[in-house]
C-alpha positions as CSV (number, residue, x, y, z in Angstrom):
1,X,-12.6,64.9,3.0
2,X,-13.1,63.3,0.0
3,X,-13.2,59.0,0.1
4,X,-13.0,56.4,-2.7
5,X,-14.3,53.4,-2.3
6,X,-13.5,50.4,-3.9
7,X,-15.8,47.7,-3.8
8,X,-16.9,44.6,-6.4
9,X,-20.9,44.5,-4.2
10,X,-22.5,47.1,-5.7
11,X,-25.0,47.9,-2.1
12,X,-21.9,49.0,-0.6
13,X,-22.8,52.5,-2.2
14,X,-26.2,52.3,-0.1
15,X,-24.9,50.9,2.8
16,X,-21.8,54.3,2.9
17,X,-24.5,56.9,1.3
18,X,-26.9,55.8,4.0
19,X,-24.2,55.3,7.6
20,X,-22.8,59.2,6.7
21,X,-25.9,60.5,6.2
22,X,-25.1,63.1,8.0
23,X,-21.7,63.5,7.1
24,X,-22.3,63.7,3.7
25,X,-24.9,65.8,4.0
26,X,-22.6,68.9,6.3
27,X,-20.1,68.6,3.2
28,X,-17.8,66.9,6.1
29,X,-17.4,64.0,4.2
30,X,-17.4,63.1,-0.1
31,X,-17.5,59.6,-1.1
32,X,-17.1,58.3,-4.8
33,X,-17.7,54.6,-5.8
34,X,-15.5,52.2,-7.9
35,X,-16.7,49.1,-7.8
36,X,-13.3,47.5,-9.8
37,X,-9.4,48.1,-8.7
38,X,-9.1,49.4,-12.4
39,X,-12.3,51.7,-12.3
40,X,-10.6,53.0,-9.2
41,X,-7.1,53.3,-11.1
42,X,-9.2,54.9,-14.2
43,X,-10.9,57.1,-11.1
44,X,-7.4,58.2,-9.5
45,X,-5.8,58.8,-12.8
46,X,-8.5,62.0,-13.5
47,X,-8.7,62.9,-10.2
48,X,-4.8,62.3,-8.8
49,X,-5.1,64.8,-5.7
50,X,-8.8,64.4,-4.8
51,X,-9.3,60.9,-2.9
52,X,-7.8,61.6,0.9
53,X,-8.7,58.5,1.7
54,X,-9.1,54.8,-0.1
55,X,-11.3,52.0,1.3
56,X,-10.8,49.3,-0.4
57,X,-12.2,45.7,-0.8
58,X,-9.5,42.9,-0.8
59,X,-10.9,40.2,-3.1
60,X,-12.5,41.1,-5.9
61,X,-12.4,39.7,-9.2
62,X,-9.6,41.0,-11.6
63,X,-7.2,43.1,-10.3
64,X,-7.5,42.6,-6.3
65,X,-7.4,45.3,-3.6
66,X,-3.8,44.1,-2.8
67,X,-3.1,44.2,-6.1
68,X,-4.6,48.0,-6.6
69,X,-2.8,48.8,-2.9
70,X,0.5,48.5,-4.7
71,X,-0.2,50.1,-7.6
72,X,-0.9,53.1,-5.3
73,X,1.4,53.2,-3.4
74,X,3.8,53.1,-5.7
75,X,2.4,55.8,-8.0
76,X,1.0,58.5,-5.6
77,X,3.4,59.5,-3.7
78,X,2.5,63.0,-3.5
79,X,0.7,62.9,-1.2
80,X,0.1,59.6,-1.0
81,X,-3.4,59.0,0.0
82,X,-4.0,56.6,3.1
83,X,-5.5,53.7,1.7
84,X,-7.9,51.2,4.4
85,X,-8.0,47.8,3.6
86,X,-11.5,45.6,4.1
87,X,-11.8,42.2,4.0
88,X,-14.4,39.6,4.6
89,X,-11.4,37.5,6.4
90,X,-10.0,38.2,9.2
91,X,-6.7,35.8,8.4
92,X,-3.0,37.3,9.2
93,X,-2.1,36.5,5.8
94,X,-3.9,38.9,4.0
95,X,-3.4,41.3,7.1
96,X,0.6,41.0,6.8
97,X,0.4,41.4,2.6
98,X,-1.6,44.8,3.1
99,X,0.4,45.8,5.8
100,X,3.8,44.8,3.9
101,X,2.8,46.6,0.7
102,X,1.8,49.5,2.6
103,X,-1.8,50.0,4.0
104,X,-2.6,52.6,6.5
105,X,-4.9,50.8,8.4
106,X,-7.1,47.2,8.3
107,X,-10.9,46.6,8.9
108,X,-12.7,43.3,8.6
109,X,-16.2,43.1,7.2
110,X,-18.7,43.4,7.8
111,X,-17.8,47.0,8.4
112,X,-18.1,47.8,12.5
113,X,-19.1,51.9,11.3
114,X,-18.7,53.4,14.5
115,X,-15.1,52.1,14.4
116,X,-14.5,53.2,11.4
117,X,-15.5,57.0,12.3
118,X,-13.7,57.3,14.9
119,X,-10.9,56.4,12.6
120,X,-11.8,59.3,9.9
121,X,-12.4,61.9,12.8
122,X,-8.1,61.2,13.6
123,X,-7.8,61.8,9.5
124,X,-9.4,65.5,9.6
């Protein structure tokens, strides 16, 4: 399974590589990195059908992960990839925006890792 994640903080690529070691390592699971909503757009564009799966940050500077979640979900559609929000607040405001404009699913940070594979094994 192939999974982008988009991100603005730059050790989230160590903090992924490193929690699915072993994942990644079996070939069970393939993560890129975009570290922008528009170098994920750029990312999705070249590779429409790869990304299963979308983690994405919420605030970030230029275009937001709301703001990217949209843009996805309004584009590809076939198949539409489930997209994950993550957010450093917990609030109901952002949680009903992401679920409104059409996330899959909504994890707080920092990252509880043993939640979220149990999540992916339900994706394979």
């Amino acid at each position: 399974m192939k999974i982008l994640v988009v991100d603005d903080e730059k050790d989230v690529q160590f903090l992924f590589e490193q929690r699915f070691r072993k994942e990644i390592k079996s070939q069970e699971m393939e993560f890129v990195f975009a570290f922008s909503g528009e170098e994920a757009l750029i990312y999705l564009n070249k590779h429409e059908h790869e990304a299963v799966l979308i983690l994405s940050d919420i605030n970030m500077p230029g275009m937001s992960g709301l703001e990217l979640l949209e843009h996805i979900k309004q584009k590809y559609v076939k198949p539409p990839p489930l997209v994950m929000m993550i957010t450093a607040y917990g609030d109901a405001e952002n949680f009903n925006m992401a679920k409104e404009l059409g996330a899959d699913d909504f994890l707080t940070k920092p990252v509880d890792f043993a939640l979220l594979k149990e999540k992916l094994k339900t994706i394979n």
